[in-house]
PDB file of N, CA, C, O and CB in Angstrom:
ATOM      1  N   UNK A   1      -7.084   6.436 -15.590  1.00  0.00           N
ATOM      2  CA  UNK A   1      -7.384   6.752 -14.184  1.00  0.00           C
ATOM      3  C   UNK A   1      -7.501   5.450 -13.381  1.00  0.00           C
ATOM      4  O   UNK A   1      -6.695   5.251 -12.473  1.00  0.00           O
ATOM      5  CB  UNK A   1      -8.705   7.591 -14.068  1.00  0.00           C
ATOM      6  N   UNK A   2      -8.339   4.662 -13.626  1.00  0.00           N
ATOM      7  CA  UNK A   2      -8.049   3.329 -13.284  1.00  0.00           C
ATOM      8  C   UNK A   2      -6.730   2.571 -12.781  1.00  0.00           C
ATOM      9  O   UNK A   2      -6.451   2.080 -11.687  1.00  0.00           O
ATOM     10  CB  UNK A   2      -8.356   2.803 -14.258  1.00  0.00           C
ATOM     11  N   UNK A   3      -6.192   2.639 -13.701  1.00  0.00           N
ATOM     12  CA  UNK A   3      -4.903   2.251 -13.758  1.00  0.00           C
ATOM     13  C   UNK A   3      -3.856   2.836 -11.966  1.00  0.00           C
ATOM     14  O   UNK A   3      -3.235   2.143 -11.160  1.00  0.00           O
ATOM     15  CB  UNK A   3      -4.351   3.095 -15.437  1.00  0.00           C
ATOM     16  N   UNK A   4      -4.076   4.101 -12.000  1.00  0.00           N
ATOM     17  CA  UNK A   4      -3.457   5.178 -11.268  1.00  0.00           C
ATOM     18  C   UNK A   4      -4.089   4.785  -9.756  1.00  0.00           C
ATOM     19  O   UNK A   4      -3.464   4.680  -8.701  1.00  0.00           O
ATOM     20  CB  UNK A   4      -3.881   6.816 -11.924  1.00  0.00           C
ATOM     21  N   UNK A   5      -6.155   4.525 -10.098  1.00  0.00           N
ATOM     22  CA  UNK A   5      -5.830   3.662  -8.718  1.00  0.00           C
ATOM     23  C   UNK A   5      -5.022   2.741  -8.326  1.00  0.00           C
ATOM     24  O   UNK A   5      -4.149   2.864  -7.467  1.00  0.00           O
ATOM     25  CB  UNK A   5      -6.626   3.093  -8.378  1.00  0.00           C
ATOM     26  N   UNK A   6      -5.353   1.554  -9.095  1.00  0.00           N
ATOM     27  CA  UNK A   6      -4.448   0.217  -8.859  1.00  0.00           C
ATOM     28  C   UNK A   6      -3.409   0.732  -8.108  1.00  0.00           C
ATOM     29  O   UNK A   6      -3.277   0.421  -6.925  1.00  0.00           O
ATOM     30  CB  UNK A   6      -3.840  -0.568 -10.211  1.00  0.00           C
ATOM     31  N   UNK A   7      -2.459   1.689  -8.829  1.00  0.00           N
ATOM     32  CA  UNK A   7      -1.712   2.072  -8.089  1.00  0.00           C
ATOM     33  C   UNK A   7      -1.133   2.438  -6.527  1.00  0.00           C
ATOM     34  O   UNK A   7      -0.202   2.168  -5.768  1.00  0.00           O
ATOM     35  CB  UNK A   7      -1.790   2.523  -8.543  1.00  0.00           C
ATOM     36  N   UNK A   8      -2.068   3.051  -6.590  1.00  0.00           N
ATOM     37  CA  UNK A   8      -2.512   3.923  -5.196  1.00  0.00           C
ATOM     38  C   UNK A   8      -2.549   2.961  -3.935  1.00  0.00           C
ATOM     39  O   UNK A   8      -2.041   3.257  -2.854  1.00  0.00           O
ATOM     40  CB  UNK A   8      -4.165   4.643  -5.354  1.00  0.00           C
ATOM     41  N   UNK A   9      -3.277   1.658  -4.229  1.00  0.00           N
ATOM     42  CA  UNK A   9      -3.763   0.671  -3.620  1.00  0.00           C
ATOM     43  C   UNK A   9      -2.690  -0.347  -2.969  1.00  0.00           C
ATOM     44  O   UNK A   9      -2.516  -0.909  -1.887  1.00  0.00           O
ATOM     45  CB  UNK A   9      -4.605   0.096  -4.531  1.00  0.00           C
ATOM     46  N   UNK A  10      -1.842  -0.238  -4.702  1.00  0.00           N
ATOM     47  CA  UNK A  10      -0.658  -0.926  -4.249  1.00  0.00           C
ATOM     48  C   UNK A  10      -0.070  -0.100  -3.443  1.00  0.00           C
ATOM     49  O   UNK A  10       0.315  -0.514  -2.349  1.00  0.00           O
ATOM     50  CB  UNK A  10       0.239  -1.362  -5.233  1.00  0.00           C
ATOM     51  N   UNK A  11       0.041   0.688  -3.665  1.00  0.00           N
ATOM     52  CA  UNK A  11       1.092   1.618  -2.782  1.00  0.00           C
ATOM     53  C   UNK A  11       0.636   1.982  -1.427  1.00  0.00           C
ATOM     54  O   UNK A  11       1.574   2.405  -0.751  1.00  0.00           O
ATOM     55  CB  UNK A  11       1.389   3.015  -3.483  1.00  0.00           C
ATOM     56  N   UNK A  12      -0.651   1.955  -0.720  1.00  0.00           N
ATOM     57  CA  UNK A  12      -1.565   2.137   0.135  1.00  0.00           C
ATOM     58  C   UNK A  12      -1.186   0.765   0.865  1.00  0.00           C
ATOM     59  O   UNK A  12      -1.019   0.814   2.084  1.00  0.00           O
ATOM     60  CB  UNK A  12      -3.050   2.404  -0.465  1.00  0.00           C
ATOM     61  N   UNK A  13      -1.063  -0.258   0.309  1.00  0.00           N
ATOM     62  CA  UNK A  13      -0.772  -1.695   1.055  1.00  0.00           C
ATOM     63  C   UNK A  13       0.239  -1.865   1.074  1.00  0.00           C
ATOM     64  O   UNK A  13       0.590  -2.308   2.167  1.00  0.00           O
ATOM     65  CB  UNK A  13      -1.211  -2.855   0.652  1.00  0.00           C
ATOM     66  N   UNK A  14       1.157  -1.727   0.261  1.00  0.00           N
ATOM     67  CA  UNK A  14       2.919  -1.425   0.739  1.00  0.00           C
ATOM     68  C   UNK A  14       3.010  -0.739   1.977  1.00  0.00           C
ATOM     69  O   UNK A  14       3.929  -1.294   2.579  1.00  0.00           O
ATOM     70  CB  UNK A  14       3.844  -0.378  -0.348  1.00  0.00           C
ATOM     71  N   UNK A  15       2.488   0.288   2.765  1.00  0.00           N
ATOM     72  CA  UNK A  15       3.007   0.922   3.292  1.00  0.00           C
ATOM     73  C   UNK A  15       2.182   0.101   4.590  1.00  0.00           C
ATOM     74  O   UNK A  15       2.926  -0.062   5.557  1.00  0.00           O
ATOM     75  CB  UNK A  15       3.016   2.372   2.833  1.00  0.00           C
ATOM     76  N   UNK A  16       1.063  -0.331   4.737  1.00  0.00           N
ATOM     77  CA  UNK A  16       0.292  -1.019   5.550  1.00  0.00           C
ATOM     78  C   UNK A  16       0.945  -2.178   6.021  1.00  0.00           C
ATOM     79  O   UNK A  16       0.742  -2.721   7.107  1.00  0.00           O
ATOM     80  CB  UNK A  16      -0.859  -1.305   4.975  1.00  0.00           C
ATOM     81  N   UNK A  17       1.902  -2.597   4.965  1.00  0.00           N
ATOM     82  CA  UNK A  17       2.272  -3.572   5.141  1.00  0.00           C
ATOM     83  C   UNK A  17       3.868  -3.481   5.869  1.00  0.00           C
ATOM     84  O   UNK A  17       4.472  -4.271   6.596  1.00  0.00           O
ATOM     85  CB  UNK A  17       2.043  -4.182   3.921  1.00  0.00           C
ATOM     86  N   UNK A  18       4.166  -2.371   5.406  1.00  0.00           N
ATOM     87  CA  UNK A  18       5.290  -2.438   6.146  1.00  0.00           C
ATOM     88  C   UNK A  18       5.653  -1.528   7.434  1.00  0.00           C
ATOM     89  O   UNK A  18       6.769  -1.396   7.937  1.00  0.00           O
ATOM     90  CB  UNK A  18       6.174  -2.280   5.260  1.00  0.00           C
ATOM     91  N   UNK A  19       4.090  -0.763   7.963  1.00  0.00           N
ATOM     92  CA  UNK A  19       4.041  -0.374   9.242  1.00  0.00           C
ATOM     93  C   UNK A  19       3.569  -1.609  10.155  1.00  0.00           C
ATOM     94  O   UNK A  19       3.922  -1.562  11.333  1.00  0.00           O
ATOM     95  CB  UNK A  19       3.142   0.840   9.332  1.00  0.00           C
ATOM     96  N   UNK A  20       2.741  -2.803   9.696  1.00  0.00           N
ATOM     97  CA  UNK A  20       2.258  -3.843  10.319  1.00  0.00           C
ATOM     98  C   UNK A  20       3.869  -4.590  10.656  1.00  0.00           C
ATOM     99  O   UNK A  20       4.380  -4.973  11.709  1.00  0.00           O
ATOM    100  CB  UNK A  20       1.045  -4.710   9.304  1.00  0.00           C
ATOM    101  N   UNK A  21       4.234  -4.582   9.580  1.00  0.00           N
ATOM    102  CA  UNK A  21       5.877  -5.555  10.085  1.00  0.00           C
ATOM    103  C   UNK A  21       6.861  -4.788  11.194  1.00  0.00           C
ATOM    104  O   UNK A  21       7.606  -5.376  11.978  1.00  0.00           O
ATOM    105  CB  UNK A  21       7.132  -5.750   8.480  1.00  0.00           C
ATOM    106  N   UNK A  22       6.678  -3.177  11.072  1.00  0.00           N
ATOM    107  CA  UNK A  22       7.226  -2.345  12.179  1.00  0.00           C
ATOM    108  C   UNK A  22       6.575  -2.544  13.246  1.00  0.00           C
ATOM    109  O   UNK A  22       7.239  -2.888  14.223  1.00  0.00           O
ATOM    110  CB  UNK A  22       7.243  -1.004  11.980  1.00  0.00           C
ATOM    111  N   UNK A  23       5.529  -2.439  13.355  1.00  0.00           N
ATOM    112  CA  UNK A  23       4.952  -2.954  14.804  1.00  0.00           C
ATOM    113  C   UNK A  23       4.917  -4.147  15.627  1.00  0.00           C
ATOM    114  O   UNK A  23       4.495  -4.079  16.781  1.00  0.00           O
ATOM    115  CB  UNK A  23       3.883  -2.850  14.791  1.00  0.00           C
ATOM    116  N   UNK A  24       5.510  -5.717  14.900  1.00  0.00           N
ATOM    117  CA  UNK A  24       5.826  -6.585  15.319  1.00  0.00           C
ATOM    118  C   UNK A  24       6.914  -6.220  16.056  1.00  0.00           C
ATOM    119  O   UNK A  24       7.536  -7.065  16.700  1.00  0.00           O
ATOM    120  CB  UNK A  24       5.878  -7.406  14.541  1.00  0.00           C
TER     121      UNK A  24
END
């Protein structure tokens, strides 16, 4: 389960990250 966060997180900041670069 752990693990599956990590995941999540990554994947939670991938997307943060690439609505922040859309909004530039």
């Amino acid at each position: 389960q752990k693990f599956l966060n990590k995941w999540t997180i990554f994947l939670f900041c991938s997307i943060l990250f690439s609505s922040n670069q859309k909004e530039h």
